[in-house]
DSSP file (Angstrom, degrees, kcal/mol; ACC not computed):
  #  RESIDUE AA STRUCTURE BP1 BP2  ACC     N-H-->O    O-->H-N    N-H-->O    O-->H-N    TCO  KAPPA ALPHA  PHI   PSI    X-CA   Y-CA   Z-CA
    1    1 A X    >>        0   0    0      0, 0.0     3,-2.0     0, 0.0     4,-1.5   0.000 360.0 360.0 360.0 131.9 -158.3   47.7   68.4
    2    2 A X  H >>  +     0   0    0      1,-0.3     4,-1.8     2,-0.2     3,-0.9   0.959 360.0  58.6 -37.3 -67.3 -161.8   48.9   67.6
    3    3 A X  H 34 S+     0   0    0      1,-0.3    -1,-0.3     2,-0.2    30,-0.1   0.841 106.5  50.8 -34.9 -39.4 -161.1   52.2   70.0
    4    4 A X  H <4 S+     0   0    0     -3,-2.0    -1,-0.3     1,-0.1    -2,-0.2   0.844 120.2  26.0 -96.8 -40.3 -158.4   53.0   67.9
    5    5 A X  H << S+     0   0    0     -4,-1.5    -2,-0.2    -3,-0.9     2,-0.1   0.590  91.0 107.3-109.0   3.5 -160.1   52.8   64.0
    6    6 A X     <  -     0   0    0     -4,-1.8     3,-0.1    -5,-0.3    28,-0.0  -0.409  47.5-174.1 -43.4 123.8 -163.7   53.7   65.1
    7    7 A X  S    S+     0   0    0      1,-0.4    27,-0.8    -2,-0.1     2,-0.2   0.420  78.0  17.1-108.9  17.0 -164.3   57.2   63.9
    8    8 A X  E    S-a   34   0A   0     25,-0.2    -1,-0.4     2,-0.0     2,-0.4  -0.937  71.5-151.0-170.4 132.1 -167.8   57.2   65.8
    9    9 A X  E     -a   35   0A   0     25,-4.6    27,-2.1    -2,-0.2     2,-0.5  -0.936   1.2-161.7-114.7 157.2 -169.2   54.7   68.7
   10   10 A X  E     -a   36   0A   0     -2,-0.4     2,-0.6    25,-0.2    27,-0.2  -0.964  10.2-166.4-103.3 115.7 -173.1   54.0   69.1
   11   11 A X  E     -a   37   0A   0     25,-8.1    27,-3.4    -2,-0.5     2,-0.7  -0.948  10.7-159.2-118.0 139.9 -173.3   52.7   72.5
   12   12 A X  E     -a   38   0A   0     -2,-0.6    27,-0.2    25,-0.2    25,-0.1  -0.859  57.0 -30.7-117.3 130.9 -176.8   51.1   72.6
   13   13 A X  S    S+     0   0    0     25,-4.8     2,-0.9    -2,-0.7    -1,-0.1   0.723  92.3 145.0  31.9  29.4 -178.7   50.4   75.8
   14   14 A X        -     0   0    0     24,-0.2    31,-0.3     1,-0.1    -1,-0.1  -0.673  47.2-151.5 -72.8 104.7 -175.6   49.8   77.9
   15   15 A X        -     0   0    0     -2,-0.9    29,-1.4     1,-0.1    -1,-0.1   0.720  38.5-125.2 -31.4 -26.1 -175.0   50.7   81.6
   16   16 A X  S    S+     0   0    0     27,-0.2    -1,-0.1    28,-0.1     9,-0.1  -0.185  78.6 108.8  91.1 -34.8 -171.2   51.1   81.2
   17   17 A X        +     0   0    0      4,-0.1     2,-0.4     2,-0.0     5,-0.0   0.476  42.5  79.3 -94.8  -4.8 -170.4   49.0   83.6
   18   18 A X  S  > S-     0   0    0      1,-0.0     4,-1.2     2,-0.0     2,-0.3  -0.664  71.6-149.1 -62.8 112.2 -168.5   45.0   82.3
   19   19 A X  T  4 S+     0   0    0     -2,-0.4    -2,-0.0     1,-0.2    -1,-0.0  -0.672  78.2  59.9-109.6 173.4 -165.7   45.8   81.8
   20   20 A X  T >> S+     0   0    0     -2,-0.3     3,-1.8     0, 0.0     4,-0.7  -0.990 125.0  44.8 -57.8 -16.6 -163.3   44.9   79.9
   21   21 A X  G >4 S+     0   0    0      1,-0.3     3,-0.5     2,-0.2     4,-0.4   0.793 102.4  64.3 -59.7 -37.9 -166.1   46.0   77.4
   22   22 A X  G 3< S+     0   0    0     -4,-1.2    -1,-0.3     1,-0.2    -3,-0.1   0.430 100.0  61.5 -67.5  -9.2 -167.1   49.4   79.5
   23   23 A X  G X4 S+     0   0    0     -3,-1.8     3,-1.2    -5,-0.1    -1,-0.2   0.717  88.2  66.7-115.4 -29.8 -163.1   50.6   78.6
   24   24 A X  T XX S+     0   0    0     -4,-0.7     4,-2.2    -3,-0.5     3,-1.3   0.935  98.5  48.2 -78.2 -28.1 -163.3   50.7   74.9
   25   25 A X  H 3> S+     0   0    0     -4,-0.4     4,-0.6     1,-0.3    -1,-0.3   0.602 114.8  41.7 -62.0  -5.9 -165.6   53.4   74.6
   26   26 A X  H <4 S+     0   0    0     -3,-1.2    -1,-0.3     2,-0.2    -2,-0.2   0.029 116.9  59.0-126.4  31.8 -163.7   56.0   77.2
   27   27 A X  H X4 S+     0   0    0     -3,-1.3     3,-1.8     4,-0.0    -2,-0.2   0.614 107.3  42.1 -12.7 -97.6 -160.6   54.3   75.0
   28   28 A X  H ><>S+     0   0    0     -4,-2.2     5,-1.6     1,-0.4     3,-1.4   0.681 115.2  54.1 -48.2 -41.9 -162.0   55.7   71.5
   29   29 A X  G ><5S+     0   0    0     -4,-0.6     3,-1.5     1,-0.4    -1,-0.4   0.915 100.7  53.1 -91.7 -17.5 -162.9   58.9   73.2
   30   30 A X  G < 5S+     0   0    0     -3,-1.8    -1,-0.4     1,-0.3    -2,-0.3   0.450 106.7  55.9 -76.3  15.3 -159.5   59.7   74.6
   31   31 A X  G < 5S-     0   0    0     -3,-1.4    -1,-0.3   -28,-0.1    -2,-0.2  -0.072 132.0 -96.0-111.7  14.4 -158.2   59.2   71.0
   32   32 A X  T < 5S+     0   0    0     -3,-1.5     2,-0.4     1,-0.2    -3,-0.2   0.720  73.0 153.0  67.3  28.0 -160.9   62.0   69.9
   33   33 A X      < -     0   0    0     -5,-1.6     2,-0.4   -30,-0.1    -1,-0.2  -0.594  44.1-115.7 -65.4 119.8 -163.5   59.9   68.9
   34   34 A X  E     -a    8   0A   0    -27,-0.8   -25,-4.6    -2,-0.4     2,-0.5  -0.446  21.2-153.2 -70.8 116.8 -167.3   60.8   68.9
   35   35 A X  E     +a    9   0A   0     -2,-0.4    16,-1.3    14,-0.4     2,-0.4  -0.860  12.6 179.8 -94.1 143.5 -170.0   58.9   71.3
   36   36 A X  E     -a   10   0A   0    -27,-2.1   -25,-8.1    -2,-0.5     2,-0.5  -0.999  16.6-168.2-123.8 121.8 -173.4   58.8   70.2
   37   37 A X  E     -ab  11  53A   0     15,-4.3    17,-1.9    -2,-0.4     2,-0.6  -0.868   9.2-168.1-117.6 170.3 -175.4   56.8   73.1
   38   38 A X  E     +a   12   0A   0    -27,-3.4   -25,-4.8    -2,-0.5     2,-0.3  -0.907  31.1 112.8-145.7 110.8 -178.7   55.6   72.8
   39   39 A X        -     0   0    0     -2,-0.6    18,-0.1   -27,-0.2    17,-0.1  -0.992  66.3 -93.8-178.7 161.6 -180.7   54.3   75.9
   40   40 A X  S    S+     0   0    0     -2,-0.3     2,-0.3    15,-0.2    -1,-0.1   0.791 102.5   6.9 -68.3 -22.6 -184.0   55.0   78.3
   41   41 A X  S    S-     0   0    0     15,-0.1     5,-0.0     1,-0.1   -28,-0.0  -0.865  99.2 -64.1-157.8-164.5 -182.1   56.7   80.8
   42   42 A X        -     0   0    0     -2,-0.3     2,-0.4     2,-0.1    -1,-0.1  -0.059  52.3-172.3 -73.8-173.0 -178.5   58.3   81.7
   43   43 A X    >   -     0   0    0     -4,-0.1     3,-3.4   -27,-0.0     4,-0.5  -0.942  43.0 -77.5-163.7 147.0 -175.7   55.5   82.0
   44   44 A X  T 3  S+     0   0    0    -29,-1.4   -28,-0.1    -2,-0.4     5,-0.1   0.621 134.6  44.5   9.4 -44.7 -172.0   55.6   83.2
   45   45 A X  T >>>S+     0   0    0    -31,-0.3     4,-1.9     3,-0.1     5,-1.2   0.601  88.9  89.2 -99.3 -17.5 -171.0   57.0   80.0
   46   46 A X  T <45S+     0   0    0     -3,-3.4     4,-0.5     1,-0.2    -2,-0.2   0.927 108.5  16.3 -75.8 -47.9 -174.1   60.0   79.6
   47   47 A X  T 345S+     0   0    0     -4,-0.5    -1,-0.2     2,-0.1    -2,-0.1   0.049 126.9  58.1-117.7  28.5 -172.2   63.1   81.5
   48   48 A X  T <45S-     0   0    0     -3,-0.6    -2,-0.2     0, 0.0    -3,-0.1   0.619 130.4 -22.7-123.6 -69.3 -168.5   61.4   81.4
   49   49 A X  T  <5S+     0   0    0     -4,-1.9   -14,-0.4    -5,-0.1     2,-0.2   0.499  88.7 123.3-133.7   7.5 -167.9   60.9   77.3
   50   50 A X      < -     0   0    0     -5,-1.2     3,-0.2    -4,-0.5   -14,-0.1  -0.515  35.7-170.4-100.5 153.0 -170.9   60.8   75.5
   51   51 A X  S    S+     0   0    0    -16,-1.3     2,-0.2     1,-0.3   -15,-0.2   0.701  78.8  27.0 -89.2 -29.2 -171.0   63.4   72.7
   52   52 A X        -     0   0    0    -17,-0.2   -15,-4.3     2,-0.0     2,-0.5  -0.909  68.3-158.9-144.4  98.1 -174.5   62.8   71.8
   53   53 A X  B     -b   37   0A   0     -2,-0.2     2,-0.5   -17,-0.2   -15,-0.2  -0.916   6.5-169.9-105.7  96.1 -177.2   61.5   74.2
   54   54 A X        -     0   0    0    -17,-1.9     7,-0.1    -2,-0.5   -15,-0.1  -0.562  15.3-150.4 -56.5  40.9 -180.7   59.7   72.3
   55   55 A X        +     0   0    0     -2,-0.5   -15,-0.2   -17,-0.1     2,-0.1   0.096  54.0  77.5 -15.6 131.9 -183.5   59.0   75.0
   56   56 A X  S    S-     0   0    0    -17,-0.1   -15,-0.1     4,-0.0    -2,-0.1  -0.427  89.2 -69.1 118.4 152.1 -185.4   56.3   74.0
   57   57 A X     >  -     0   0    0      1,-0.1     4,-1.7    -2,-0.1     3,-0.4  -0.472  55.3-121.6 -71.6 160.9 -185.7   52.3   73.5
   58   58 A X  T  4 S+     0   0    0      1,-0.3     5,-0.3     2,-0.2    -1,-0.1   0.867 108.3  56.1 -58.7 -40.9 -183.1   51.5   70.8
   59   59 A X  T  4 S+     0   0    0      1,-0.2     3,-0.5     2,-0.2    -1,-0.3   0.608 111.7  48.2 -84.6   7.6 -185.5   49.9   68.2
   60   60 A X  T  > S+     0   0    0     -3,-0.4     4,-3.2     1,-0.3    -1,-0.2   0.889 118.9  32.1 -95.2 -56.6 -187.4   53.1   68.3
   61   61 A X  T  < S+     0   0    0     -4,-1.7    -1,-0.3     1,-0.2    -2,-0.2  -0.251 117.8  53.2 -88.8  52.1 -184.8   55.7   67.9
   62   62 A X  T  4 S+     0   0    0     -3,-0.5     4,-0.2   -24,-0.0    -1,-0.2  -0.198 111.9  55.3-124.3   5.4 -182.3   53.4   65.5
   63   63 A X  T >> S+     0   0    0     -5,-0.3     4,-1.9     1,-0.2     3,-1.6   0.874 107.6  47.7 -88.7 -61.8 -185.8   53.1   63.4
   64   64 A X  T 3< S+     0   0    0     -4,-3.2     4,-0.3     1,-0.2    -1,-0.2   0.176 113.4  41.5 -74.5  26.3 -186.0   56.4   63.3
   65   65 A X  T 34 S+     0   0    0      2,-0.1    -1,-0.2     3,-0.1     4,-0.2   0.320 107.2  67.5 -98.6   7.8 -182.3   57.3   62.2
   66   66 A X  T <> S+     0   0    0     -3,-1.6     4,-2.9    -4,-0.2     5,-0.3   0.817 104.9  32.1 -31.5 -73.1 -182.7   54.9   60.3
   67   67 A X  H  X S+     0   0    0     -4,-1.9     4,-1.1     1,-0.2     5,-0.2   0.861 112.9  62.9 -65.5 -40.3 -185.4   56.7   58.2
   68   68 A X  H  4 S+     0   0    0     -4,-0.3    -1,-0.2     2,-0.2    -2,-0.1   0.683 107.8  43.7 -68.9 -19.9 -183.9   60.2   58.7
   69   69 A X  H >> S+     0   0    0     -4,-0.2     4,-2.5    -3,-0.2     3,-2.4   0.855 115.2  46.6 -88.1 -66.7 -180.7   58.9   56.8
   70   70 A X  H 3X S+     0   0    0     -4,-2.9     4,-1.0     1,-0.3    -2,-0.2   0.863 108.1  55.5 -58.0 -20.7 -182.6   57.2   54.1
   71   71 A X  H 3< S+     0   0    0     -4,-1.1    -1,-0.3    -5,-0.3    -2,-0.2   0.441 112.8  46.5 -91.0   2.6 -184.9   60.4   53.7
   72   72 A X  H <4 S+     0   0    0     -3,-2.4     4,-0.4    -5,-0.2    -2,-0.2   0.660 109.0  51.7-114.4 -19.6 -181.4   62.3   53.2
   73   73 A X  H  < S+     0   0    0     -4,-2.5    -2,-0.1     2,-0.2    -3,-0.1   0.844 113.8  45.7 -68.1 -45.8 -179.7   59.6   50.5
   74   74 A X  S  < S+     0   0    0     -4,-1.0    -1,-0.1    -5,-0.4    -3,-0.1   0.510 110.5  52.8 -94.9  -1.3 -182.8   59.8   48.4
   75   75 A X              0   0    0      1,-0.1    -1,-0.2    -5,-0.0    -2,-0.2   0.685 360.0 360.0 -89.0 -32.6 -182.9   64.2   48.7
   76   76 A X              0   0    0     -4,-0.4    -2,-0.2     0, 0.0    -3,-0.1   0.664 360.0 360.0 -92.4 360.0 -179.2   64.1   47.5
């Protein structure tokens, strides 16, 4: 199960709430698994399990870590 070999989730513009789907992330984190979520405003998940909270429309912030990653392959 994903929850189980994940060693990091993205959850991206989700609510939390369809489940069965809403369970794997609060799954992955009771196995000591990092969230990073990314979405316009707080969600089910923002003050419950997320490790790392992005503000922002997806394609905006996943453009830019996108770029921040690639501006850190090409320094090393």
């Amino acid at each position: 199960m994903e929850a189980e070999i994940a060693d990091v989730f993205i959850l991206i513009g989700t609510t939390g709430e369809i489940q069965p789907a809403s369970l794997i992330p609060v799954q992955a984190k009771n196995r000591g698994k990092k969230i990073i979520e990314i979405n316009i405003e707080s969600s089910h998940y923002t003050h419950e399990i997320t490790d790392v909270f992005l503000k922002g429309k997806a394609t905006k912030v996943m453009t830019d870590l996108l770029n921040m990653l690639d501006d850190t392959m090409t320094r090393n």
